[in-house]
C-alpha positions as CSV (number, residue, x, y, z in Angstrom):
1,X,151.7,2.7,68.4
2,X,151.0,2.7,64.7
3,X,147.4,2.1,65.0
4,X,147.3,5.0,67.1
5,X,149.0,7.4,64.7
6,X,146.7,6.1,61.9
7,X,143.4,6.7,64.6
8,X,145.5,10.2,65.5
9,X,145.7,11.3,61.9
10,X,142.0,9.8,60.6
11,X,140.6,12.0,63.0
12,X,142.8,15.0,61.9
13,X,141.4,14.5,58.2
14,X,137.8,14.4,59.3
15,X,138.3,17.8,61.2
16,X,140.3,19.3,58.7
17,X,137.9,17.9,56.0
18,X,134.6,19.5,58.5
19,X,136.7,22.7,58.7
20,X,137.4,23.2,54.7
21,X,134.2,21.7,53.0
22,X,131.1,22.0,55.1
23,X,128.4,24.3,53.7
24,X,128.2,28.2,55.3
25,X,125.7,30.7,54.8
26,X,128.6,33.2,54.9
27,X,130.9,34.3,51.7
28,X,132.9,36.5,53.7
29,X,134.9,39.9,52.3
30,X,138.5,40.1,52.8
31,X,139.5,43.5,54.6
32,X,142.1,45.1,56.7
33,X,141.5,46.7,59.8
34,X,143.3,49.0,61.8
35,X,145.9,48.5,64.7
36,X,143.4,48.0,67.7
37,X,144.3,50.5,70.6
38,X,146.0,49.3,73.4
39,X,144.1,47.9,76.6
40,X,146.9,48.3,79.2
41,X,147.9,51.9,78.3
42,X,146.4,55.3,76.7
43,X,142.8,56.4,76.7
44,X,141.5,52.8,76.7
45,X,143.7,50.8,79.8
46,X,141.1,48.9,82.0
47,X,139.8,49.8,85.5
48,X,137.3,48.7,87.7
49,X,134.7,52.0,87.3
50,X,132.1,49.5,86.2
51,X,133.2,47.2,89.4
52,X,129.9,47.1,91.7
53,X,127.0,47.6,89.3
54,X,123.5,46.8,90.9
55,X,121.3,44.4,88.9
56,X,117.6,45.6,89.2
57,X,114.7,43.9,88.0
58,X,116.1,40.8,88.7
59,X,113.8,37.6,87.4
60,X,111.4,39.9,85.2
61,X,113.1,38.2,82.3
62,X,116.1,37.6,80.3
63,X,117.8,40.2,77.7
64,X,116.8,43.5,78.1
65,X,118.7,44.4,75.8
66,X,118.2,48.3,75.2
67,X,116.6,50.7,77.4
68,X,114.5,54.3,77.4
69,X,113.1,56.5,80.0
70,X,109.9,58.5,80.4
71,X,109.3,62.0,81.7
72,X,108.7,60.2,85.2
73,X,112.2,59.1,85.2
74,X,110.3,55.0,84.6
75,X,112.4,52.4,82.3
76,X,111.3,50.3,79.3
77,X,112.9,47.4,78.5
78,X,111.9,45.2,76.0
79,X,113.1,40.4,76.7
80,X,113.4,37.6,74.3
81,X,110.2,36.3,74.9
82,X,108.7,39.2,73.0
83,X,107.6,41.1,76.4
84,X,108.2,44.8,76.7
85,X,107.7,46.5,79.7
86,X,107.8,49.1,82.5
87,X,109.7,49.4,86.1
88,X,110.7,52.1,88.4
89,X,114.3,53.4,88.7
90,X,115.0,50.8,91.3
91,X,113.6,47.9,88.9
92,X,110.7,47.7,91.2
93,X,107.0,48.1,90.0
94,X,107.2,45.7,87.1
95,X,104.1,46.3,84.4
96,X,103.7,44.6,81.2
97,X,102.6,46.8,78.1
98,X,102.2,44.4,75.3
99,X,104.0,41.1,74.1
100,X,105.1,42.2,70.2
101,X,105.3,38.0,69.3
102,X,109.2,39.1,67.8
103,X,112.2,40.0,69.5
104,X,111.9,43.8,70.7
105,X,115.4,45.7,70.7
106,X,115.3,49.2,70.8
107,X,112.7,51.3,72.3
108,X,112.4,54.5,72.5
109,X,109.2,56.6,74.0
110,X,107.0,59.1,71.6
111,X,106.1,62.3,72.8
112,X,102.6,61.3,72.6
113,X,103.6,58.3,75.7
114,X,103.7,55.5,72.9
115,X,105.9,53.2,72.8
116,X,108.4,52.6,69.4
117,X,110.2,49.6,69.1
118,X,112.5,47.8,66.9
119,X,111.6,44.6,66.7
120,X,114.1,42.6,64.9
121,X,111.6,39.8,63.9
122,X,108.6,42.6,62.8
123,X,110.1,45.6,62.2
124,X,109.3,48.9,63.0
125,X,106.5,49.0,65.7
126,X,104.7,51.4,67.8
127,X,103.0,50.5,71.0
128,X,99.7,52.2,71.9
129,X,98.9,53.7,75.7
130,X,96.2,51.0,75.4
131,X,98.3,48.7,74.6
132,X,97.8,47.7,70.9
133,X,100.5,47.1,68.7
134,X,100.5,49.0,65.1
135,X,103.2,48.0,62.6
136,X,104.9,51.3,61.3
137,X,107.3,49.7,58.8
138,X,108.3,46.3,58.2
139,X,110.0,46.7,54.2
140,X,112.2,49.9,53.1
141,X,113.2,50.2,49.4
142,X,111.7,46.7,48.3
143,X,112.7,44.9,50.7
144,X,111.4,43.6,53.8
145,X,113.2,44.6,57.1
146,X,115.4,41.5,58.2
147,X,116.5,42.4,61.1
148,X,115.7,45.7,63.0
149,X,117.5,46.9,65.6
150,X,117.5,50.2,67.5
151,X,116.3,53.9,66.9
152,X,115.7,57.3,68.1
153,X,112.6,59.5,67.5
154,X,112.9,63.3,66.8
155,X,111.4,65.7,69.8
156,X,108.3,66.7,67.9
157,X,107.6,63.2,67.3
158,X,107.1,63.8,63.5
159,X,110.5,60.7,62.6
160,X,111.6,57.8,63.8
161,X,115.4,57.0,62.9
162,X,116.1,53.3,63.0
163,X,118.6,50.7,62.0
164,X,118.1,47.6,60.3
165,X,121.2,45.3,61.2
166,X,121.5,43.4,58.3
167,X,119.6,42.3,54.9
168,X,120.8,39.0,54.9
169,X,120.8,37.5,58.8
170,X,118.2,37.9,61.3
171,X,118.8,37.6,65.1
172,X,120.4,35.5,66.1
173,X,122.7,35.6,63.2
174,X,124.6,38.8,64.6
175,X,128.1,36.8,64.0
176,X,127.6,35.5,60.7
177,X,127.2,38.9,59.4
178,X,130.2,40.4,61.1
179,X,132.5,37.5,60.5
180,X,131.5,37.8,56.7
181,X,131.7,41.5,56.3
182,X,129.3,42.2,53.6
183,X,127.7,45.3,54.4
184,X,124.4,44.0,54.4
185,X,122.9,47.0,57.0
186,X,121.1,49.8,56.4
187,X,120.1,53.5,58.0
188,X,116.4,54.1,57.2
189,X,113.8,57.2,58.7
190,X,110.0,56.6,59.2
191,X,108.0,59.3,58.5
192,X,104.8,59.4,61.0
193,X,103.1,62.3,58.0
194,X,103.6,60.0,55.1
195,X,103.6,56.6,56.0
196,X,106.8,56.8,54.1
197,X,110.4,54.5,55.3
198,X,113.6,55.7,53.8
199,X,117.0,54.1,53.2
200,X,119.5,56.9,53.9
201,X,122.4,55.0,53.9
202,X,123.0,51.6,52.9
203,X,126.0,48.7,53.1
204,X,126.8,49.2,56.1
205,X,129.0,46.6,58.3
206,X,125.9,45.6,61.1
207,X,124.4,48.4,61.3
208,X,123.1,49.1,65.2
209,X,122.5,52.1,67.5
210,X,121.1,55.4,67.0
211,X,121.0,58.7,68.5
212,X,120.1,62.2,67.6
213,X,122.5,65.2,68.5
214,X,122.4,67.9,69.6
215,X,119.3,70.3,67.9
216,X,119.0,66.6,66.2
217,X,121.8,68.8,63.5
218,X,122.9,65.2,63.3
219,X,122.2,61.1,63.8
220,X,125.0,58.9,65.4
221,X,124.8,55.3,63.9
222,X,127.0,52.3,65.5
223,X,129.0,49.8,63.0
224,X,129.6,47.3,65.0
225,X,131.7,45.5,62.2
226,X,133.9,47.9,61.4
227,X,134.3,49.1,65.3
228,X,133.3,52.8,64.4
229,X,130.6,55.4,64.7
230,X,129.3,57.3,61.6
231,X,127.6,60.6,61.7
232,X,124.8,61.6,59.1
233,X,124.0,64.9,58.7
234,X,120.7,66.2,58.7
235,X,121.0,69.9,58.7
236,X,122.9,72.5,57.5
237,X,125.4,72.3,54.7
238,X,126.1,68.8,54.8
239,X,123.0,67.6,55.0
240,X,122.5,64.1,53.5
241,X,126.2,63.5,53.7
242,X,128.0,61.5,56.1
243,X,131.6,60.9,57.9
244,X,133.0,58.9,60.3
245,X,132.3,60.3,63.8
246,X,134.5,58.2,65.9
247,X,136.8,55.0,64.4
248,X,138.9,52.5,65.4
249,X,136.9,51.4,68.8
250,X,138.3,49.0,71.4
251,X,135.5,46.8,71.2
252,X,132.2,45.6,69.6
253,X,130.1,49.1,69.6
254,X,126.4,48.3,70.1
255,X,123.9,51.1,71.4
256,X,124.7,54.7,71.9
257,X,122.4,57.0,73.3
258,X,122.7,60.8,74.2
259,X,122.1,62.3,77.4
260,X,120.6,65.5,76.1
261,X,123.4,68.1,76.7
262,X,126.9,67.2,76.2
263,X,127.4,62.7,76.1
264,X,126.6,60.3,73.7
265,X,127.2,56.9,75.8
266,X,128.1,53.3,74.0
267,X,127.7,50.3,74.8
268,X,130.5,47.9,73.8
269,X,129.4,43.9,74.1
270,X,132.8,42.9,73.9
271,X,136.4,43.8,73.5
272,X,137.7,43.0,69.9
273,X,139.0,39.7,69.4
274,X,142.8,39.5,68.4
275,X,141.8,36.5,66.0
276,X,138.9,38.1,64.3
277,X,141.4,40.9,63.4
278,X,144.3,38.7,61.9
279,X,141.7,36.8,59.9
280,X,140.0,39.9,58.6
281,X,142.3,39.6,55.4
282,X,141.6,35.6,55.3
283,X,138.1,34.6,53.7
284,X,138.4,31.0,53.6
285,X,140.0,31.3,57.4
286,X,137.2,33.0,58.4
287,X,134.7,29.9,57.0
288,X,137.0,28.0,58.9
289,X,136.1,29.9,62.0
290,X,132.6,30.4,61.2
291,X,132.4,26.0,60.9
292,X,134.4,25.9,64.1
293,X,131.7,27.8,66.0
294,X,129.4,25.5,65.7
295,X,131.0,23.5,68.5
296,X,132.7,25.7,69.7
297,X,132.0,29.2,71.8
298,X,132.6,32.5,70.5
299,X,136.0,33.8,71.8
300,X,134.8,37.0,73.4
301,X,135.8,38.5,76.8
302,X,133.5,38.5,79.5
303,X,133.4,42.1,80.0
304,X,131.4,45.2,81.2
305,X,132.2,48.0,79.3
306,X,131.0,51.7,78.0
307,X,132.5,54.6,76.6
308,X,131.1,58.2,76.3
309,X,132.2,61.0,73.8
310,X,131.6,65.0,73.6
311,X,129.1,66.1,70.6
312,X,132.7,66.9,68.7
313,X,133.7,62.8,69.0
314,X,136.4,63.6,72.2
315,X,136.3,61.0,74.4
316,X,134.9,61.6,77.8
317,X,134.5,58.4,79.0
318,X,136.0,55.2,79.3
319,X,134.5,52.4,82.1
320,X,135.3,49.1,82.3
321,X,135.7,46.2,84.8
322,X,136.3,42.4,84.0
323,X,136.1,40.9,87.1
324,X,134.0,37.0,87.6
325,X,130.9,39.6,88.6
326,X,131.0,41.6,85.9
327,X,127.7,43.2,84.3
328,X,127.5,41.6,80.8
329,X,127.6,41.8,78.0
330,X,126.1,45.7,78.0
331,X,124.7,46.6,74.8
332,X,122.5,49.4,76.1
333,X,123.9,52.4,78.4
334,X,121.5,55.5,79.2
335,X,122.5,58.2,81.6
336,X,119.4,59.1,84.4
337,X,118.5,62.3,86.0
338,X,118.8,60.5,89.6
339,X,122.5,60.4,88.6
340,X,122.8,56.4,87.9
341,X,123.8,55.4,84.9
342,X,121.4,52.2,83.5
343,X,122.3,49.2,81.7
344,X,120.3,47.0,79.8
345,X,122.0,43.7,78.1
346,X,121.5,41.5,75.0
347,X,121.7,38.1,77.7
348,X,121.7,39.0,81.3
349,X,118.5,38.4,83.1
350,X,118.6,42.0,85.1
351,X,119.1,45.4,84.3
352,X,122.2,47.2,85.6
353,X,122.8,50.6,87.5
354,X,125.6,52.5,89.2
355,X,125.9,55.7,90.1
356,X,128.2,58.3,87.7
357,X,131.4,57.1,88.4
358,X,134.2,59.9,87.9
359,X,134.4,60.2,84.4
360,X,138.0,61.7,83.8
361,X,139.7,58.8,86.3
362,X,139.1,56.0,83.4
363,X,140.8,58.0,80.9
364,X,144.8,57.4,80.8
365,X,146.2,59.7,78.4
């Protein structure tokens, strides 16, 4: 019995010893977030509107993570193994536009029928009609672009707007920089006239999608770190200004996109995790947690999930479904003239669609 106490507590010194002293590459800020809404009651209770989605494009390849449309109504998609492509709104009709040797995220599609992507290995990229890749912007105030993420280009095709997720992890490193909280990401615009990429805001907590309002008076950025949506002005009065468009999220915001008229639609990977939220305040916790994870798998919900909100921030959306066939995780969400809403995701080896589910029914007020 006493030489399995001394075994028992050996082993709870080496763990305790892994969990305190091994090396991190994170130096994590203590902060306090807010109360997260509730999940069972108010405008954020589950439901099952997200029950049902069809997966599409099934075996072209694995994490399309953000999706676009063309005037045809076609989606492009961009996988891990660098490939981004083309398919019809059913998923059928698969065609390969160019392999960009990175990891392509966002993509968005240029007035002239190019293709812009944010690679998050190469930056900033732009993908001919006959297929060649040119690289718009892979540095931004001295620094080279660590890991870009998503965008949206203006209607006249004169700016890209584009994110660039953090300065100090790449992909792949998505958790280290939220768990550490530095504010390593940055808002940047690509100028097609000058050559010329701009850092309009800076220190943000993972900085991620991007979409224009409406008369583009404004640009929607995701933090996923800090759970909210800023807005950056671009006309009027408060031009070069920004405020906080939409704060305290249920979840993990990752790509927003707008549908043109009156919805800007996010993606949420993943509910927010009740531990990550009571360690926010705890630095050397969260080094704990970050060493921990290297055995161990990250402690998010399996969960499909998007939100929509009026140009004024209201939500108008709220769809969710958690079922053992759910759709996940969805980090792209993109509303379709056919009436289906599309899904792309950061793992999932399929894109998602599912016709407009009543919008009011998922919000409990």
């Amino acid at each position: 019995m006493r030489r399995v106490l001394h075994i028992t507590l050996v082993i709870f010194a080496v763990i305790l010893a892994f969990l305190s002293f091994t090396p991190v590459s994170i130096e994590p800020i203590a902060w306090q977030p807010q109360q997260p809404p509730s999940s069972e009651t108010g405008p954020y209770a589950r439901n099952d509107l997200l029950k049902g989605i069809e997966r599409i494009a099934v075996g072209a390849g694995k994490g399309p993570e953000a999706i676009a449309f063309d005037a045809q109504g076609r989606i492009y998609t961009g996988f891990v193994d660098g490939r981004v492509a083309r398919f019809e709104p059913d998923g059928s009709g698969y065609a390969l536009l160019a392999n960009t040797g990175g990891r392509p995220l966002g993509v968005f599609i240029h007035p002239d029928g190019g293709v812009i992507v944010c690679d998050a290995n190469r930056g900033l990229l732009k993908i001919g009609q006959d297929g060649k890749i040119a690289v718009l912007a892979a540095e931004a105030d001295g620094g080279p672009l660590h890991f870009t993420n998503d965008l949206a280009v203006t209607k006249d095709g004169s700016k890209v707007y584009f994110t660039d997720a953090s300065s100090k992890f790449g992909f792949g490193q998505s958790t280290d920089d939220i768990i550490e909280h530095g504010g390593h990401g940055r808002f940047l615009v690509y100028d097609f006239k000058t050559g010329k990429t701009d850092v309009l805001m800076k220190g943000l907590q993972f900085a991620n999608g991007v979409a224009l309002g409406p008369d583009e008076a404004f640009a929607l950025v995701n933090e996923t770190g800090s759970y909210r949506i800023l807005r950056y002005w671009l006309k009027g009065e408060k031009a070069g200004t920004s405020d906080i468009f939409a704060d305290n999220l249920p979840g993990f915001p990752d790509n927003i996109t707008f549908n043109g008229k009156d919805r800007f639609w996010v993606a949420i990977y993943a509910p927010r995790t009740p531990i990550a939220d009571r360690l926010a305040p705890y630095p050397a916790a969260r080094k704990m947690v970050m060493r921990a994870l290297r055995f161990l798998p990250l402690p998010v919900k399996a969960q499909a999930y998007a939100l929509a909100f009026n140009a004024d921030g209201k939500l108008a959306a709220n769809l969710q479904y958690d079922g053992g066939d759910a759709y996940y995780p969805i980090t792209s969400v993109r509303e379709h003239p056919n009436g289906y809403l599309y899904f792309g995701s950061l793992t999932a080896e399929s894109l998602g669609r599912i016709r407009m589910p009543s919008l009011s029914a998922g919000i409990a007020r």
